[in-house]
BADREN-844735 format. One line per field, with one value per residue (C-alpha): residue number from 1; chain; x, y, z. Coordinates in pm, whole numbers, m for minus. Example, Ala and Ser with C-alpha at 12.3 -4.5 7.8 and 13.67 -1.06 7.14 Angstrom:
! BADREN-844735
lummar (1	2) $
nudo (A	A) $
px (1230	1367) $
py (m450	m106) $
pz (780	714) $
This chain:
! BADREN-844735
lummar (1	2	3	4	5	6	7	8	9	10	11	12	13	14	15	16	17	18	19	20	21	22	23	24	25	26	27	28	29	30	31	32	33	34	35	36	37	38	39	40	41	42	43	44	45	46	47	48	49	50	51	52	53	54	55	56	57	58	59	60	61	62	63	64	65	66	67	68	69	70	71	72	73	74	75	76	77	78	79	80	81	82	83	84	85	86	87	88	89	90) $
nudo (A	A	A	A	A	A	A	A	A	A	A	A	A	A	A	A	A	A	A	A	A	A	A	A	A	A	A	A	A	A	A	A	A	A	A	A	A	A	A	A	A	A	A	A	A	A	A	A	A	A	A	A	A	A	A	A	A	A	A	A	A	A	A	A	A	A	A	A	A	A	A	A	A	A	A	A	A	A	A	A	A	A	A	A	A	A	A	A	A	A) $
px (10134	10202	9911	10237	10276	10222	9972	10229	10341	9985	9958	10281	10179	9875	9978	10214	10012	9783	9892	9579	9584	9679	10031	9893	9688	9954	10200	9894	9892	10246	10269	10057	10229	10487	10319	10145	10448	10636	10338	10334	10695	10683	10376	10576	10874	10604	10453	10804	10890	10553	10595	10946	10813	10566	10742	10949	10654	10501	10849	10874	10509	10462	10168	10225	9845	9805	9890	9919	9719	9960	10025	10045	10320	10516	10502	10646	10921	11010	11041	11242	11463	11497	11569	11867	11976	12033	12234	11984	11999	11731) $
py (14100	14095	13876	13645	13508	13131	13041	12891	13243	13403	13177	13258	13607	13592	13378	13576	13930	13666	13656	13558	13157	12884	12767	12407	12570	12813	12504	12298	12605	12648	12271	12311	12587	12381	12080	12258	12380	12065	11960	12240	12168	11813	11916	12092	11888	11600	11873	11968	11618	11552	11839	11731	11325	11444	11724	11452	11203	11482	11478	11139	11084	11387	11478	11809	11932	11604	11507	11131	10945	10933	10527	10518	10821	10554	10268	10515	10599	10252	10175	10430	10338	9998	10110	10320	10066	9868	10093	10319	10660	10899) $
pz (9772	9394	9129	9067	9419	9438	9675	9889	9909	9934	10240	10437	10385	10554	10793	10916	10904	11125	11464	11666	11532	11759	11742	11627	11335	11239	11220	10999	10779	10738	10694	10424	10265	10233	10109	9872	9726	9696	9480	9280	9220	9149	8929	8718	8667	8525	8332	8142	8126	7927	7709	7593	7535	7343	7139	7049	6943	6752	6591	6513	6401	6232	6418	6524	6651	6850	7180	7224	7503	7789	7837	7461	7471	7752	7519	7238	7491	7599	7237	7151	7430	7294	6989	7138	7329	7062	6828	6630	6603	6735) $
């Protein structure tokens, strides 16, 4: 099993080299697995989504080393969406 495997990955693997589990807690594990994943990708889609809001407030603000507070980085959005909406330019 190779460092880079997600642990969603690491877990499948050893559940299947482990054959001696009961059926209900090989289904729990696998259940997890799978769980654990769709975290881990729902994780990272807030995670990219973050980092391009606030790329774009350091942007705006000129405030490249800081990372806004994360209701204040909404309210930034929202206005900026307003602002769009009603006929400025980004």
């Amino acid at each position: 099993m190779s460092d880079t495997a997600t642990l969603p990955e690491k877990l499948r693997t050893a559940l299947n080299r482990t054959r001696v589990l009961p059926i209900s807690l090989r289904e729990l594990v696998a259940e997890a697995a799978d769980e654990l994943e769709t975290f881990e990708r729902s994780f990272d889609l807030r995670w990219k989504a973050d980092m391009r809001a606030i790329k774009r407030w350091q942007a705006a603000t000129g405030r490249k080393l800081t990372w806004p507070d994360h209701a204040d980085l909404c309210v930034w959005l929202l206005e900026e969406l307003e602002r769009v909406k009603n006929g400025a330019t980004p």
